[in-house]
N, C-alpha and C positions, 0 to 999 in steps of 0.2 A: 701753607706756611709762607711768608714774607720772606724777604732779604734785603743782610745788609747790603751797605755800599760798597763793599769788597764782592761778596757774591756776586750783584751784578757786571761789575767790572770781568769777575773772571768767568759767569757765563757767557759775556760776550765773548771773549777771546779764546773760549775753550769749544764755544761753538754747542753748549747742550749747559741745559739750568744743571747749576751747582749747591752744594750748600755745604755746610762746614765739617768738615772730617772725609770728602770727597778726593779721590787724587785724580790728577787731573793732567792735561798736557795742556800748556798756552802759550799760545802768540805773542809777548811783547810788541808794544806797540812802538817802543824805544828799547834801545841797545845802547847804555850808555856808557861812556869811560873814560877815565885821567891819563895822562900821561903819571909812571910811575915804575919806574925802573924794578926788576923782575916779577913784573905783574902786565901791564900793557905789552912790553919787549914781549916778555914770555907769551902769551897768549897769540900774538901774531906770528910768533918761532915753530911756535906748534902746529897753528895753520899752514904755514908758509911751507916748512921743514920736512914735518912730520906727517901730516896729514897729505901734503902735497896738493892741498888746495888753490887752484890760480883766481878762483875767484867768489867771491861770499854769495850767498842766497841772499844775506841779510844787509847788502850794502847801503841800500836805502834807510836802514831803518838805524845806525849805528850815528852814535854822537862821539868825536874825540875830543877832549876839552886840555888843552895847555893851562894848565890854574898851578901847577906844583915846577919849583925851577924856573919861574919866569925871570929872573933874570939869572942865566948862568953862571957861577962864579968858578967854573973848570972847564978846561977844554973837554973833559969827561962828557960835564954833563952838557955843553953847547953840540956835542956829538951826537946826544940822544937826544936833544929837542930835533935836531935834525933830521935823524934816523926816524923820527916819529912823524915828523912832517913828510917825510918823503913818502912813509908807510901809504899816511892819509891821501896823499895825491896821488901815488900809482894804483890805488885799490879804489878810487871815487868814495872816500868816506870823508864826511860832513866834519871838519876841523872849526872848534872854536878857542883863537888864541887873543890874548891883552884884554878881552872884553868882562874876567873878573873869573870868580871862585863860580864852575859848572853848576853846582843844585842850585843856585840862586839865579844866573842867566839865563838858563833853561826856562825858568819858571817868569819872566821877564821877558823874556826873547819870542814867550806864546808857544813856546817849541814841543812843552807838555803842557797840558787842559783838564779840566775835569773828565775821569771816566779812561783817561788813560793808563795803559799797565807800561811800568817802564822797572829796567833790571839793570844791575850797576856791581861792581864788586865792591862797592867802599858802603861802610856800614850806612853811611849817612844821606843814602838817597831818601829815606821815609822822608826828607824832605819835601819833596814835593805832595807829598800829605795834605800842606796848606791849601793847593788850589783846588784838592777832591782829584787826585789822582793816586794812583797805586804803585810805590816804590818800593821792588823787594830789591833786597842786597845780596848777590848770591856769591860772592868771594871765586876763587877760579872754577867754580862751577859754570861760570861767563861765558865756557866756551860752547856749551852744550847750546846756548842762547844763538850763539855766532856763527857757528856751521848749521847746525837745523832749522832754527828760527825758533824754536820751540823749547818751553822748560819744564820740566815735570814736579811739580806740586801738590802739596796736601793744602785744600781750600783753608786757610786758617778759620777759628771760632772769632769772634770780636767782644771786645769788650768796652763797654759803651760808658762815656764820660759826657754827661749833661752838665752844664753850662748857667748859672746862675750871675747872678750881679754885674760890676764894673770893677775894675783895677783901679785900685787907688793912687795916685799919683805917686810916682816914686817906685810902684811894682810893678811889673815887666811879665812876658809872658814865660820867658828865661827862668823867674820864680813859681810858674804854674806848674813845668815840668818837673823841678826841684822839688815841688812839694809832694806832689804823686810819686816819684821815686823814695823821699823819705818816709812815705807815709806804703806805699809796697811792697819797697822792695826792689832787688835786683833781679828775682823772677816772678815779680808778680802779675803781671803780665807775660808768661813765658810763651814765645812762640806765637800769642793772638795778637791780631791788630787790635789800634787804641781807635776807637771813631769819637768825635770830641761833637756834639752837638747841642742845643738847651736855650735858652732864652737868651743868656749870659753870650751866645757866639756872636750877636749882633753888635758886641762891644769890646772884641777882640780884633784889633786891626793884623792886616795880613803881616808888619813885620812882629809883630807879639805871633804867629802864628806857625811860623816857619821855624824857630828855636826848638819848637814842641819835638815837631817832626824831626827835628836833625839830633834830638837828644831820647828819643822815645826808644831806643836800644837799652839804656841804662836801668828801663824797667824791666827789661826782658821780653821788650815787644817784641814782633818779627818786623812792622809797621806801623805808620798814623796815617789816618783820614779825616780833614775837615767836610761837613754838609757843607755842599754848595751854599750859598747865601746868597744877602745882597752887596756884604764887604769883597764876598770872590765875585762879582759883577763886577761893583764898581776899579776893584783894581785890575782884573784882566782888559776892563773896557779901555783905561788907561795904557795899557800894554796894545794895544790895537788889536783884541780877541775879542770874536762876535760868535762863534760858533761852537760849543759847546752843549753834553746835555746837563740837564739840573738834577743832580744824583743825592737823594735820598734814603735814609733805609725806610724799610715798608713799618708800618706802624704795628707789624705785629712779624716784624723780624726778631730772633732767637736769639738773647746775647748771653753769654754767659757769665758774665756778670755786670752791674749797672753801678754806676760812685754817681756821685753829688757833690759836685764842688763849685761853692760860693767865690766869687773872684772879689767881691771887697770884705773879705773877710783874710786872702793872703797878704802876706808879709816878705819883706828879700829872705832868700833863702840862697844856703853856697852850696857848693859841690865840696868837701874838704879833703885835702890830701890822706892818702895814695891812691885811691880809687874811684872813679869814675861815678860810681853810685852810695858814695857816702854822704847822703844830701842832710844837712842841716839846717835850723835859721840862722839868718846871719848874727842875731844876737848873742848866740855859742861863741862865737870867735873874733866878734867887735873889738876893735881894739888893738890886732896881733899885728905887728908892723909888717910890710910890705915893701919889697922893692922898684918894682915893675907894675906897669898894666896893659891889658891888651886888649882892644876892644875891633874887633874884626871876625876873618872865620865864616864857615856856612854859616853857623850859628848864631850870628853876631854881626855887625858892622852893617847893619840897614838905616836907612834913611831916622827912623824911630831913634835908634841906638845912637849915633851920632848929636842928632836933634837934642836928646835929654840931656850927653854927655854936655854940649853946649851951652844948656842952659844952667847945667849948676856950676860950670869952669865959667862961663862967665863975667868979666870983672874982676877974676879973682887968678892966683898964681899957684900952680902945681907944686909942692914941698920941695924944698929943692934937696937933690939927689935923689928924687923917685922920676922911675924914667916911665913915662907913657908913649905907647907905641896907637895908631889909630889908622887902621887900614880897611877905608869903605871895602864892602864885601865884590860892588862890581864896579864897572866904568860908568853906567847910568848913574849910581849913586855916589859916586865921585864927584859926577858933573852939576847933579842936582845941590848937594851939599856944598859943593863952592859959591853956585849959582847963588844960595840962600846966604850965604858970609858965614859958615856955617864954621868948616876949615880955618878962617880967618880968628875966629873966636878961640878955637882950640891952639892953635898956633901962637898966636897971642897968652894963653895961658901956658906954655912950656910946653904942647903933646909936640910929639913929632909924627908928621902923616908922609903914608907911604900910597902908592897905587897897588891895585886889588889884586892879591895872591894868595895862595893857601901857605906860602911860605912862613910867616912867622906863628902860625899855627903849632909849627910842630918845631922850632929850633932854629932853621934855617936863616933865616932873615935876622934873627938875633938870638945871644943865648943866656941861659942864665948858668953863673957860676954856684959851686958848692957854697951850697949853706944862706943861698940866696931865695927869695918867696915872691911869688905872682900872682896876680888876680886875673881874670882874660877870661873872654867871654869865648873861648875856644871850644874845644869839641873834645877833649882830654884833658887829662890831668895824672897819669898815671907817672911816675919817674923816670926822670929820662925824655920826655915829651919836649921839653924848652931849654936843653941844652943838658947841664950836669944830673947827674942820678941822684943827687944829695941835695936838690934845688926841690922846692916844694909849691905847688901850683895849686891856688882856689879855683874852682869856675864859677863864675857870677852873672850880672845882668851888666851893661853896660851902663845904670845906673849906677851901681853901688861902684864899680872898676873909677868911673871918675869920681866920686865922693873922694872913696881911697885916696886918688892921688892928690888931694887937695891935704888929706892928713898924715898920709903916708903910710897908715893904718889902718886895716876892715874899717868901714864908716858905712851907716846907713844912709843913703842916698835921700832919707825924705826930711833931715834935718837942712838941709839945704834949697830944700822947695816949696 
């Protein structure tokens, strides 16, 4: 019998061939995590305090990322960016701060590759899914990672999504996830990885590909995986990564179940308020005025995202009283987007651009008042996420988020292009 892309991932790291329903102990190849007040604090208190540990097994292999509270607006919290920084430098752990939102640098930075296993407590590591690496989220079970090196695991089963067509201009990969969650479910995929492979992969650029991963919870994954390609070539090559294997599943690996999904055959598709996995098309709620957009986020604010938004703001002026917020996801894409006049278009059309934080993701950076509605190419939408409980959040593609603020209402992004 064959194996997927996961199985050999976690054979390598478990040290003995795996397959799905095995439990297992594995090495992480990465140890990754945010700054995030009783969650990062907590986790080194326990080491420090409690366990009376002076120093990690796993120091080399931990990432600390500053992406939340960059810029502090309390002495609170300018205490604990400090207190976290001093952590990272008295314990020799690997600190990355200003350089943008962690799943996305990582995956940029070459820091994760195909075929690696990396473990994070924030749901949305499956990101790294796009370059054919292995992102499990394991919430304060983190520490078991961080004193032993090791986590104990049931091999997940995978469920395998083949890959047809091209995106039609104007649809995003943002609406590929959206549409597999309207069309599953919130567990239908419960607990298995998503491995997305088919003819159709060759016409998925990596930032269509990275949304997948960062939103593939909302099906009730545990994870996503991209097949290596030659899209993961050519943009790690770009990244200056030469060293990688080519990770495929074996042609007669076990999936438990197999979809088909045509890409020019999708449509935009939202996420509708209250809940995270309430995916619709956007033609359900075309039309429903809008105050705000946000188009940043793991999820959201890549080179792609930007670029589109660009091209349909354009020329043209943001509604006035709709506020668009546009926060490239890293400092690479910050730099590249300027480079291109990119920012200069959007600025010119009314957005306002901030540099790269998780901050307005979730309130912080700006908020929405009661009774007030957003579009945002975010990672939630549940109430309470951007400010008031009473404020109501879509989540979309950063196509359709600029349409919107051109109308100031749900707008489908391909009337404009």
């Amino acid at each position: 019998m064959g194996q997927t892309i996961v199985e050999k991932i976690l054979t390598r790291v478990s040290g003995k061939k795996v397959t799905a329903g095995d439990i297992i102990y594995g090495k992480p190849d990465l140890i990754i995590m945010y700054n995030w007040p009783g969650i990062s604090d907590k986790l080194f208190s326990i080491i420090k305090d409690e366990l009376k540990i002076k120093k990690l097994v796993t120091t080399e292999k931990i990432i600390l990322v500053i992406d939340h509270m960059v810029s502090p607006s309390s002495v609170k919290d300018a205490e604990f960016l400090k207190n976290t920084r001093q952590y990272a430098l008295e314990n020799g752990i690997k600190l990355i701060e200003m350089q943008g939102i962690g799943h996305q640098v990582i995956i940029e930075a070459g820091i994760i590759r195909p075929g690696m296993f990396a473990v994070h407590f924030d749901t949305h590591v499956p990101t790294v899914g796009a370059v054919g690496a292995f992102g499990l989220p394991l919430a304060l079970d983190l520490l078991e990672a961080l004193v032993t090196g090791e986590v104990w695991l049931e091999v997940p089963h995978t469920t395998c999504f083949q890959l047809t067509g091209r995106l039609p201009d104007g649809v995003m990969g943002r609406d590929l996830i959206h549409k597999i969650i309207h069309d599953l479910g919130p567990q239908g995929v419960k607990n298995h990885m998503m491995e997305f492979s088919g003819p159709g992969l060759k016409y998925l650029e990596m930032d269509d590909r990275i949304p997948v991963g960062s939103q593939c919870t909302w099906a009730g994954a545990l994870s996503a995986v991209f097949e290596v390609d030659h899209v993961t070539d050519v943009f790690l090559k770009n990244c200056g990564v030469s060293d990688y294997p080519i990770l495929k599943s074996d042609s007669d690996a076990e999936y438990k179940e197999t979809y088909l999904y045509d890409l020019g055959k999708l449509e935009p598709y939202v996420i509708a308020p209250p809940l995270p996995y309430k995916a619709i098309p956007l033609s359900e709620v075309e039309g429903i005025e809008i105050n705000q957009g946000y188009i940043g986020s793991c999820a959201g604010g890549r080179l792609k995202d930007i670029e589109i938004a660009a091209r349909i703001l354009k020329g043209r002026k943001i509604k006035e009283g709709f506020r668009l917020f546009v926060v490239p996801s890293t400092k690479n894409v910050f730099k590249e987007s300027m480079q291109k006049g990119l920012l200069n278009v959007l600025v010119e059309a009314g957005a306002y651009i901030s540099s790269p934080s998780c901050d307005f993701c979730y309130g912080r950076a700006q908020c929405l008042a009661e009774g007030e509605k957003a579009v945002s190419t975010g990672t939630l939408n549940v109430p309470g996420r951007m400010g008031s409980t009473k404020a109501e959040i879509y989540l979309a593609s950063s196509a359709v988020v600029a349409a919107t603020a051109l109308n100031g209402k749900l707008s489908d992004p391909r009337e404009f292009l």
